[in-house]
N, C-alpha and C positions, 0 to 999 in steps of 0.2 A: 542809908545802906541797909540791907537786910540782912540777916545771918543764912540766907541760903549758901547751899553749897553745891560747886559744879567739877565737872571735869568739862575742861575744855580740851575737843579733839583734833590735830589735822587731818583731815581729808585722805588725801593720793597717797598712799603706802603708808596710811598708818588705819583704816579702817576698811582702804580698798586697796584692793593689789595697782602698786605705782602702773599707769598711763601716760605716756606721756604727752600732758595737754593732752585728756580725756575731754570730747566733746561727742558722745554719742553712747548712750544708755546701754548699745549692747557691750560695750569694750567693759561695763561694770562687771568687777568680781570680788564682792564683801573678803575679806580675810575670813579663815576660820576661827571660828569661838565669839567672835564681834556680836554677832545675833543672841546669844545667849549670856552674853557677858554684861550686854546693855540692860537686858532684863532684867539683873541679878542690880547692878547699879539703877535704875530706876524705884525697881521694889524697895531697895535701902535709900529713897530717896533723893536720889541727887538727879541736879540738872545735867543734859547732855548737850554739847554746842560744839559744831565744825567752826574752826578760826582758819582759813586755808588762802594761801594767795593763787591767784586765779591768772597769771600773766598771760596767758594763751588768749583771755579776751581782750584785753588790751593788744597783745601783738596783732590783733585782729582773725588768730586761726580758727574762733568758734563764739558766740554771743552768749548773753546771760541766759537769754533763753535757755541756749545748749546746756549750760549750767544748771541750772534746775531743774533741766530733762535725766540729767546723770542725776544729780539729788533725791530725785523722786523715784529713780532704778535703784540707786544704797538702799534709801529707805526700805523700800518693798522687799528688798534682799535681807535687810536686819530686823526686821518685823518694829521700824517704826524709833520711836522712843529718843529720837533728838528733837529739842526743845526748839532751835534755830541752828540756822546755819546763816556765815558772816562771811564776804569772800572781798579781797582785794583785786580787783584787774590792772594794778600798777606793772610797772615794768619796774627790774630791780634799779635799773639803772635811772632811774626819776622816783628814788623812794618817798614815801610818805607815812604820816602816824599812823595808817590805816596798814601799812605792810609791813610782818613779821621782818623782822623783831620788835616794830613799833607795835604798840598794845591798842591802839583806836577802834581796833574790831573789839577786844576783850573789853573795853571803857562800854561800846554800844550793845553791850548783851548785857554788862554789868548792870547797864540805865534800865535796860528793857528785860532782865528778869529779877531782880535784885539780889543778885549775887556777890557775894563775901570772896574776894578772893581770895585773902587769908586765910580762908578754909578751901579753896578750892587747889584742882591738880590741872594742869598741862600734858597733853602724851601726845607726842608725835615722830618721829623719823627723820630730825635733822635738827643739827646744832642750832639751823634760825627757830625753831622750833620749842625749844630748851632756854633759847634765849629772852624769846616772845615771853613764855611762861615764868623765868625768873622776872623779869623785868614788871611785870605785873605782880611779881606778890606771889605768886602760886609756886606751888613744889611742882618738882618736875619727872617727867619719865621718859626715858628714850627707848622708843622701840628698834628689832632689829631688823622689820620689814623694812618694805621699800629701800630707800636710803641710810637706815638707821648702822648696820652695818659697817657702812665705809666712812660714818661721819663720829661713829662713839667716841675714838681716839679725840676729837678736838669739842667734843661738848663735855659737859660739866653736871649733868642730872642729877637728882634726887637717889635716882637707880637706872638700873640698864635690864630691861626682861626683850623675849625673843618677840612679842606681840603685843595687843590689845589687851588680849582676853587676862594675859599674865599679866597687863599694867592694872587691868580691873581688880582683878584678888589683890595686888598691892592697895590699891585705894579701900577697898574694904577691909582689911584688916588693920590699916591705919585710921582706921575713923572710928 
């Protein structure tokens, strides 16, 4: 294992304003501060990694393709700067170790960038979210986009900030 260190991000309301079952690049709308916030976490180093469950391609409403078609729209929108992106198309109701709250996706970034996740953070928008990132090792962050709002009450976080850009200044000034 290596001593890198990451934040691992979800996806749909926590780095983009929630879609739902987003399968078309133009519906893409970065949150504010994501763009600038990556930057400032890159520059200090650290890896950045989407962990996002992806059931719409599983329920068959849009393919990987389509997935990587919006990935490729984030990107361009945040000016870049995530290491991988990890996506489950299970259905919640046939879960696997690969879907949040199971860690399979965070094990296959671990393998493939050598990340610590003892030093690493989670931020996402939902208690499965918070869960994912405890369960693996990692401190966690709930944001208030997307879903984070209506789910704070029953998750358990490291902290509670309104976005990204404020889960980034958290991780930077803990590290």
């Amino acid at each position: 294992m290596s001593d890198r260190k990451a934040v691992f991000f979800d996806r749909d309301g926590t780095l983009m304003e929630e879609e739902d079952h987003c399968d078309c690049p133009t519906r893409v709308r970065a949150i504010k501060g994501v763009k600038e916030g990556l930057k400032q976490l890159k520059d200090a180093g650290w890896a950045a990694v989407i962990i996002t469950n992806q059931s719409g391609i599983g329920r068959g409403y849009f393919t990987m393709d389509d997935f990587e078609a919006v990935n490729q729209e984030l990107y361009r929108q945040i000016g870049g700067g995530i290491d991988g992106a990890y996506c489950c198309p299970d259905l919640p109701t046939n879960p696997t170790p690969r879907r949040k709250p199971g860690i399979g996706m965070i094990e296959e970034a671990v393998r493939d960038h050598g990340i610590d996740t003892r030093k690493s953070w989670f931020v996402g928008d939902k208690p499965i979210d918070i869960q994912c990132g405890q369960n693996a090792g990692c401190r966690t962050i709930l944001v208030r986009t997307g879903y984070g709002a209506k789910g704070e009450a029953s998750a358990s976080p490291d902290f509670v900030v309104d976005d990204a850009a404020a889960a980034i200044q958290i991780i930077l000034s803990h590290s």
